[in-house]
Rosetta silent file (secondary structure, phi, psi, omega in degrees, C-alpha in Angstrom):
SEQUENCE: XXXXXXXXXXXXXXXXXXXXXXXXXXXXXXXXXXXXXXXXXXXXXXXXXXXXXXXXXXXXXXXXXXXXXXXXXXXXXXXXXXXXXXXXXXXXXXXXXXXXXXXXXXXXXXXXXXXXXXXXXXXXXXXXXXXXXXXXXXXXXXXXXXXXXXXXXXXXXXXXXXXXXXXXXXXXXXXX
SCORE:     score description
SCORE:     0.000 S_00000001
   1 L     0.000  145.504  172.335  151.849  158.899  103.736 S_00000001
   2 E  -120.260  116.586  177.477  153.086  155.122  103.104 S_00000001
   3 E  -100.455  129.504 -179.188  151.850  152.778  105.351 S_00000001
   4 E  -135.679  144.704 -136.059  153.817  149.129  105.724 S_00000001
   5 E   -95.329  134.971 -178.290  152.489  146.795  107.601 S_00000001
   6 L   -85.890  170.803  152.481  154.657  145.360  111.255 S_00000001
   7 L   -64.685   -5.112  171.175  154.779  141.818  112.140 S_00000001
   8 L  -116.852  152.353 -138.378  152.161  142.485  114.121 S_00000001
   9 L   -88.159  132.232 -148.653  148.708  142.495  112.995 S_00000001
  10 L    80.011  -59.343 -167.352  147.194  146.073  113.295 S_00000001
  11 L   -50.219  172.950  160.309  150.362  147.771  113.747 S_00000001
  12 E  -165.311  161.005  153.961  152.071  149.461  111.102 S_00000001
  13 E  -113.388  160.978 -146.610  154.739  152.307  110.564 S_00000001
  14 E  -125.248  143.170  145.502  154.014  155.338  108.286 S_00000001
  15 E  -114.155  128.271 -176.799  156.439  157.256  106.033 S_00000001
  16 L   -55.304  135.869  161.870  156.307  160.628  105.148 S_00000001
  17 L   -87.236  128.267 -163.041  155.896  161.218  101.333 S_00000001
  18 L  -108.053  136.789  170.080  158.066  164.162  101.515 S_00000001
  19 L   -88.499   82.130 -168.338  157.351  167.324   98.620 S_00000001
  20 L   -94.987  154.239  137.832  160.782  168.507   98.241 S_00000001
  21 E  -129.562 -153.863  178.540  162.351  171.916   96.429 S_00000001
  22 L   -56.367   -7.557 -149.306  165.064  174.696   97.183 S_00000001
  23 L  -116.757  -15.884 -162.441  163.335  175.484  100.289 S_00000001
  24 E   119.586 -139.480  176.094  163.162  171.713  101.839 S_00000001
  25 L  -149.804 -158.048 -135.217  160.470  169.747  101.674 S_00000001
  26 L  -144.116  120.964  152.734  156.271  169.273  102.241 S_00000001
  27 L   176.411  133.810  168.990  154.359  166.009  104.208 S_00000001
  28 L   -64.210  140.217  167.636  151.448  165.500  105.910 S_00000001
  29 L  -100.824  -10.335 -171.101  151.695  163.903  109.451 S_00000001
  30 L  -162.057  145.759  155.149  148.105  163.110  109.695 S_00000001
  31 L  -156.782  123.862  147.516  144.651  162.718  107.211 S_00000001
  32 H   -46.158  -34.247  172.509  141.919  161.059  108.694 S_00000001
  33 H   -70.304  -36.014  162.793  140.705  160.052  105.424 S_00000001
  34 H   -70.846  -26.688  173.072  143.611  158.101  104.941 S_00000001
  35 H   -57.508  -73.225 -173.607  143.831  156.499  108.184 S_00000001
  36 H   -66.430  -21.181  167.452  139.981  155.351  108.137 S_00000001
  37 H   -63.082  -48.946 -166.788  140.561  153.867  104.015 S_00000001
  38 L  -106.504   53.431  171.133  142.980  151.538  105.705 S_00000001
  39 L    27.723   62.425  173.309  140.668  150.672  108.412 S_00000001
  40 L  -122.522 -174.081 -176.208  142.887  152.076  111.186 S_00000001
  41 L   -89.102  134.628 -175.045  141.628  154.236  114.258 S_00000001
  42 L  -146.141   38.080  170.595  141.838  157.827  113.351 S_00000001
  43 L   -69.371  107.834  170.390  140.525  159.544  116.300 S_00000001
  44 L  -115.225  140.964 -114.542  142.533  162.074  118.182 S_00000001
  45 L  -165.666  -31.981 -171.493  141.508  162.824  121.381 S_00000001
  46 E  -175.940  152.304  175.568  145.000  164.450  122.936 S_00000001
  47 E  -127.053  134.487 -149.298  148.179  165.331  121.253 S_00000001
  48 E  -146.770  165.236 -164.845  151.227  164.829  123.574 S_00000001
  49 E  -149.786  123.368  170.629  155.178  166.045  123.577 S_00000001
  50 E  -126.197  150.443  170.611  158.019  164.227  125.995 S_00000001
  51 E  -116.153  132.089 -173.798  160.905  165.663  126.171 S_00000001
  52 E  -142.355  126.354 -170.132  164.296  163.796  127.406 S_00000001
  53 L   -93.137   21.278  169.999  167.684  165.374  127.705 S_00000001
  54 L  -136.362  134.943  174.877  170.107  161.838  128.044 S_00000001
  55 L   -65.702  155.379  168.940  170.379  159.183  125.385 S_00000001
  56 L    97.822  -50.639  138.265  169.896  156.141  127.309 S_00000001
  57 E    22.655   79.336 -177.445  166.631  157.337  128.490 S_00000001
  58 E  -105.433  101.541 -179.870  163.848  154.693  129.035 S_00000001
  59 E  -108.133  112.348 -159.441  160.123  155.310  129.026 S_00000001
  60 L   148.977  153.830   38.690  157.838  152.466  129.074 S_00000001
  61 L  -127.791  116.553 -167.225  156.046  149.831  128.527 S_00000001
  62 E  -118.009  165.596  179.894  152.894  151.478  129.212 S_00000001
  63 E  -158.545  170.737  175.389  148.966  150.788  128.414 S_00000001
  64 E  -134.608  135.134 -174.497  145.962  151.649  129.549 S_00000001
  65 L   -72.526  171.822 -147.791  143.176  148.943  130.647 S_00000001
  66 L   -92.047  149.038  -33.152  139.604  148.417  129.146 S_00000001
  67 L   -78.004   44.874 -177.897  137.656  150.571  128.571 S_00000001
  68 L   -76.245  -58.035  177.946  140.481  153.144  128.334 S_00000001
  69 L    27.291  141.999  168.003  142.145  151.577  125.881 S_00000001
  70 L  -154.962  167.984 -166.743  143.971  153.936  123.439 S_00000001
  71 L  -121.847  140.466  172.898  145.591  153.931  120.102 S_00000001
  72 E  -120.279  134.080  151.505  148.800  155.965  119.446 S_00000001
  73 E  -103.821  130.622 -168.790  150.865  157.668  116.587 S_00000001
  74 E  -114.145  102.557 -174.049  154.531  158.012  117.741 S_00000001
  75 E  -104.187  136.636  159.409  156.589  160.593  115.349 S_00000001
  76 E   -75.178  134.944  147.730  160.385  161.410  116.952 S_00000001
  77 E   -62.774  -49.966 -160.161  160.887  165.543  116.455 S_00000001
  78 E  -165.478  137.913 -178.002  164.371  166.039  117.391 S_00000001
  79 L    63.387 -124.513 -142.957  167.016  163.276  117.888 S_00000001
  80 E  -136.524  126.152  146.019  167.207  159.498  117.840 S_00000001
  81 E  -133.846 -175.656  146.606  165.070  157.013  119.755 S_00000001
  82 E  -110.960  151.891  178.795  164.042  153.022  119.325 S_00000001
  83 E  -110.763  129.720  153.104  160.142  152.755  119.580 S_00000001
  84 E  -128.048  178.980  173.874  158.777  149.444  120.879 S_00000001
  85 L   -97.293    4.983 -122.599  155.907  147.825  120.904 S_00000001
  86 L   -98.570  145.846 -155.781  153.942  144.466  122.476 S_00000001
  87 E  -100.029  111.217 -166.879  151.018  142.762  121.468 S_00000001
  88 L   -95.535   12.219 -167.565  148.784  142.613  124.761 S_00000001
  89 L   -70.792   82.400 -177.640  145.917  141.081  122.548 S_00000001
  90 L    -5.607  -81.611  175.068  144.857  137.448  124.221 S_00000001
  91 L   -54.832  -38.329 -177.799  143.365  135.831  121.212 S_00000001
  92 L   -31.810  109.583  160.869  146.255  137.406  119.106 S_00000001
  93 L   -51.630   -0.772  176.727  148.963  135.234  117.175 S_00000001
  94 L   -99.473    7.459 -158.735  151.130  137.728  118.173 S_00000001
  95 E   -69.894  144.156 -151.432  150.403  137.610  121.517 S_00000001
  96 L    41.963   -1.658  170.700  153.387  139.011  123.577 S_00000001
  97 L   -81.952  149.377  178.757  155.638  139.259  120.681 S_00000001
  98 L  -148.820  157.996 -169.299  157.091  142.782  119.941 S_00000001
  99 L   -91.407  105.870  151.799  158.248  145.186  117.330 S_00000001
 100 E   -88.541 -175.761  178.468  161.087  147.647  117.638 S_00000001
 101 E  -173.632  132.973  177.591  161.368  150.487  115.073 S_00000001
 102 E   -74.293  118.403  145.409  164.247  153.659  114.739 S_00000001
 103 E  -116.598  136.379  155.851  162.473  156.674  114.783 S_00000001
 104 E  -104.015  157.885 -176.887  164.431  159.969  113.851 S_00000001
 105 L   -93.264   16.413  147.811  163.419  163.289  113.535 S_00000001
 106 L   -66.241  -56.125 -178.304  165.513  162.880  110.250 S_00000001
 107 L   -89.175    5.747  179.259  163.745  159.732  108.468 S_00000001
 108 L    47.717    2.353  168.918  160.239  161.026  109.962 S_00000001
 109 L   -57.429  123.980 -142.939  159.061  157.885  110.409 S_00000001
 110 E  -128.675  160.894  171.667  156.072  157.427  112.784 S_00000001
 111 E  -110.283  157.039  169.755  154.818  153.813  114.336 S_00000001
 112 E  -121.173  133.388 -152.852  150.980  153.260  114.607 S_00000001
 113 E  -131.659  104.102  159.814  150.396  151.572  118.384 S_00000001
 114 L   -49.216  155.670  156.032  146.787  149.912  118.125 S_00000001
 115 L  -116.500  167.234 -159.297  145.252  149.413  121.278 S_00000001
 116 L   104.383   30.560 -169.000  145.733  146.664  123.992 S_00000001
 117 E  -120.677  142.629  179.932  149.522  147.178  122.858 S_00000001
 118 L   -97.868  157.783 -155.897  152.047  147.862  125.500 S_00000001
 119 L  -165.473  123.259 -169.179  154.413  151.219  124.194 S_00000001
 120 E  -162.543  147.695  158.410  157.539  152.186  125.244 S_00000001
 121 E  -158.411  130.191  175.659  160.973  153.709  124.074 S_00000001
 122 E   -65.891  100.841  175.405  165.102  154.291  124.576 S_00000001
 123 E   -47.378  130.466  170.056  166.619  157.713  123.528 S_00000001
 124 L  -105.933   -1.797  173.468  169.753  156.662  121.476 S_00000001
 125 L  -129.888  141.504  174.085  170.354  160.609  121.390 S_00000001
 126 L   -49.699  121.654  149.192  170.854  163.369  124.075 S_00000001
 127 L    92.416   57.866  162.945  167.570  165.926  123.758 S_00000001
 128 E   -72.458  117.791 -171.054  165.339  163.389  122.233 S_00000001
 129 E  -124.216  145.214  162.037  161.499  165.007  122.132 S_00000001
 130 E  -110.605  149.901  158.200  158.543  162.626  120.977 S_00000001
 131 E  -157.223  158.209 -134.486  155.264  163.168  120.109 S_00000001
 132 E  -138.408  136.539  172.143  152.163  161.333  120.179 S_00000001
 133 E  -105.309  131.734  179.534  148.568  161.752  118.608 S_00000001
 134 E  -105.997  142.412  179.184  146.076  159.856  121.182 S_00000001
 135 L   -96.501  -40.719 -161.997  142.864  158.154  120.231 S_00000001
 136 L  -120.316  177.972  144.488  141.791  158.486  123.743 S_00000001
 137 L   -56.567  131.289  177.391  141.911  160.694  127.045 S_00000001
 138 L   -75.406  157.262  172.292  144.362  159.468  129.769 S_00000001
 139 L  -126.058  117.425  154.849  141.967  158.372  132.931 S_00000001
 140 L   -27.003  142.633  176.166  144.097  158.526  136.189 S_00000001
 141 L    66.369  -20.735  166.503  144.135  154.601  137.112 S_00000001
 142 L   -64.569  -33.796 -137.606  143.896  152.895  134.009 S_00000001
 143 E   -84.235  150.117  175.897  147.395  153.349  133.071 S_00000001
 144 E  -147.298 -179.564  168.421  149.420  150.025  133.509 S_00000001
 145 E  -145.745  170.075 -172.981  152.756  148.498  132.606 S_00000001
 146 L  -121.512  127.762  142.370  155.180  145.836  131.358 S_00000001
 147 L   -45.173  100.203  157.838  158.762  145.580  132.752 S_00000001
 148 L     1.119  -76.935 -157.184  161.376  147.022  130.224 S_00000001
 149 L   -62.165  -21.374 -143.630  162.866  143.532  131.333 S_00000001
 150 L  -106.543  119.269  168.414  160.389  141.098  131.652 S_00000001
 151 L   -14.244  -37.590 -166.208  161.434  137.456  130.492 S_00000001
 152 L   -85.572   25.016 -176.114  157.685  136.604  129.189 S_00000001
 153 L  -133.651  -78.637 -169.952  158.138  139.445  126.803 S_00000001
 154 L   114.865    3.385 -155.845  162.234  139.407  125.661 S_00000001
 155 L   -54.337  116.759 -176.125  162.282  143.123  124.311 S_00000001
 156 L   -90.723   72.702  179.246  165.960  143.191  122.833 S_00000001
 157 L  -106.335  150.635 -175.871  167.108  147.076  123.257 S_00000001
 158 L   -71.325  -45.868 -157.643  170.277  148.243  121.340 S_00000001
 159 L  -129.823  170.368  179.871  171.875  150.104  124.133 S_00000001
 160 L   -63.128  149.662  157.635  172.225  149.908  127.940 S_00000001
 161 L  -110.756  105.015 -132.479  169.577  151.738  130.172 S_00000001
 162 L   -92.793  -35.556  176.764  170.787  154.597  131.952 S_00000001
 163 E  -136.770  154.754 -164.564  167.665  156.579  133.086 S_00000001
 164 L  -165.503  121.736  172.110  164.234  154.838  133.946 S_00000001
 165 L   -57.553  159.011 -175.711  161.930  156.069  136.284 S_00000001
 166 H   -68.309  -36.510 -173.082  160.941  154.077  139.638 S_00000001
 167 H   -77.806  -47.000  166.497  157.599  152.922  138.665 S_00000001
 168 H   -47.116  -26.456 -167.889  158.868  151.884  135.256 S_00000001
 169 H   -87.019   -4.390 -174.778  161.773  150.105  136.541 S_00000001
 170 H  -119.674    3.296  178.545  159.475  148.082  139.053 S_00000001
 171 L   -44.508  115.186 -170.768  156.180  147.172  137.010 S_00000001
 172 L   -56.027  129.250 -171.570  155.657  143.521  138.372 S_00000001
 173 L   -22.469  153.642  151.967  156.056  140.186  135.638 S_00000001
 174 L   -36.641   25.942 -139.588  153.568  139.911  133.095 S_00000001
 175 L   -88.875  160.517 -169.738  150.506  137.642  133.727 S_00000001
 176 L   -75.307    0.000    0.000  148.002  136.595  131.739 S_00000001
């Protein structure tokens, strides 16, 4: 795996080193041993699969409060999405600023979502399925959100959003 580093400080996205011959090719999705050499969280705790049949698709910007807190790897499977990101860290220099990133299940690229990071993403293809390695257990009631939308954040998605669930579409401004 090749890890490069986001604008935001923890985050990072990973590329497969892919083993190719006649047959295709070879890459690890996960080593703990590699994870913990570059000081990242390399627990997994739940492994998770969404599946969404319309491009246009929006899920997000979700987190889970203290001490839920959880760290995510986000690999696309099958189509096209954008993966974003926001840095929910107080003290951070980064604080509210956020990262998109193209994941396909073509370039294999995966994002690493530290936690106290808000996590969300837009299918740009029809029968887009993601899936996510969890550092933690969801706990009913921790889970929170960010507006898609909301002004104290700016999140800049490439296409219009066509399907968005009610509680995503109504998560309440941002406050500190």
């Amino acid at each position: 795996m090749i890890f490069h580093d986001t604008a935001l400080a923890g985050a990072c996205i990973i590329e497969l080193e892919k083993h190719g011959d006649p047959r295709g090719y070879f890459a690890r999705t996960w080593c703990q041993k590699e994870f913990e050499d570059r000081g990242l969280v390399a627990r997994v705790a739940q492994a998770n699969t969404s599946f969404n049949s319309k491009a246009g698709t929006l899920r997000g910007m979700h987190y889970q409060v203290a001490p839920y807190q959880e760290t995510k790897v986000v690999r696309c499977t099958r189509g096209d999405l954008y993966d974003v990101i926001v840095d929910l860290r107080p003290d951070s220099p980064t604080y509210k600023h956020w990262v998109g990133v193209e994941l396909t299940a073509t370039n294999g690229r995966m994002l690493y979502v530290p936690a106290d990071f808000a996590h969300g993403f837009l299918t740009l293809e029809d029968d887009t399925e993601v899936s996510y390695f969890m550092s933690a257990f969801y706990i009913p009631g921790s889970g929170r959100g960010l507006r898609w939308d909301d002004p104290a954040v700016g999140i800049e998605w490439p296409r219009p959003i066509d399907v968005i669930s009610k509680q995503d579409a109504n998560w309440p401004d941002f406050t500190e």
